[in-house]
C-alpha positions in Angstrom: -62.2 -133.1 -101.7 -65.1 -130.7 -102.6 -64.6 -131.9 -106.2 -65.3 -135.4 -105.1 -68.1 -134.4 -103.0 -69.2 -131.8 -106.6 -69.3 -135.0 -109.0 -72.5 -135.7 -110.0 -73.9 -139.7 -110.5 -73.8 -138.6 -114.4 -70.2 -137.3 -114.5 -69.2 -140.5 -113.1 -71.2 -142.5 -115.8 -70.2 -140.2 -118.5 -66.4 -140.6 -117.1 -67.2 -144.5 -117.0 -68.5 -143.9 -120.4 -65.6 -142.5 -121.6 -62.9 -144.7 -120.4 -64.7 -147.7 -122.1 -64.7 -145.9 -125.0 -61.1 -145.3 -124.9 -60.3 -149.3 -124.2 -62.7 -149.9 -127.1 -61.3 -147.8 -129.4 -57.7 -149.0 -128.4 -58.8 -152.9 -128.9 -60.4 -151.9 -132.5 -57.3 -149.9 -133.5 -54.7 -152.7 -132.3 -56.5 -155.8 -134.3 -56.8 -153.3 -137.2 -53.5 -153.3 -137.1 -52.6 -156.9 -136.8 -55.2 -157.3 -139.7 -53.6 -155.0 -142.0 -50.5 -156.5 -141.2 -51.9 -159.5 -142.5 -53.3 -158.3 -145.6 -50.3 -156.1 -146.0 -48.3 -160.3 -145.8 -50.9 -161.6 -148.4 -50.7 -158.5 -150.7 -46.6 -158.8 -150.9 -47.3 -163.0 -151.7 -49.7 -162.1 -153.9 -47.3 -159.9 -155.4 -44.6 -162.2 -156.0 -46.4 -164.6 -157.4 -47.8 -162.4 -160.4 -44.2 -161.1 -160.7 -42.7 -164.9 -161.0 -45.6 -165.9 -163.4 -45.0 -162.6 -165.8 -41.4 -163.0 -165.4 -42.1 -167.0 -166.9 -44.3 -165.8 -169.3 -41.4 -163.3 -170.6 -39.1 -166.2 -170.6 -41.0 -168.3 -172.7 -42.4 -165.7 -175.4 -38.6 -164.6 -175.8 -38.1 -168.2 -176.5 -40.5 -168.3 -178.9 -39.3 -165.6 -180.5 -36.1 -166.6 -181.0 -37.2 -169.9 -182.3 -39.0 -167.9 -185.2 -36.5 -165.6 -185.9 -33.6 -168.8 -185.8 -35.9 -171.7 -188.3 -35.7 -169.5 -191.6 -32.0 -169.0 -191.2 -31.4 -172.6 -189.7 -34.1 -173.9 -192.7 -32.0 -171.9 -195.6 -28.5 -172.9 -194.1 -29.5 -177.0 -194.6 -31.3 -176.1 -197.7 -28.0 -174.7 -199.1 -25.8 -177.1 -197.8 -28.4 -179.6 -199.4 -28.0 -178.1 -202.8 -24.5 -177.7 -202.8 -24.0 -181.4 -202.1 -26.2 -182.6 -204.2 -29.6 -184.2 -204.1 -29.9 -187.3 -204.8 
């Protein structure tokens, strides 16, 4: 009881104080959280999507490649078949 009776108008206020501070803090750090769950979401999308797009893009250019490596030996194969039968 005396410690009741021993608080002081500004222990209570600074107590009061405190506890807000607490619930504020609390509120900030839980829709931080929810945020950065959110960005964590977009970054992992955004992640994906760059890792379809270079995996397309090494698709194709291996494609291509192959298509430059194929026409000189597909181009000399008709050519020599052209010869051998004979232009005419």
């Amino acid at each position: 009881m005396s410690q009741i009776v021993a608080a002081t108008p500004r222990k209570l206020v600074s107590g009061r104080v405190s506890l807000m501070l607490m619930f504020a803090t609390a509120a900030v750090v839980s829709a931080t959280g929810v945020m950065a769950a959110g960005e964590v979401a977009t970054a992992i999308t955004d992640l994906q999507t760059q890792t379809i797009t270079n995996i397309g893009l090494v698709v194709t250019a291996a494609f291509a490649v192959l298509v430059v490596s194929l026409v000189p030996d597909i181009g000399l194969g008709l050519a020599k078949k052209w010869i051998k039968k004979g232009a005419s």
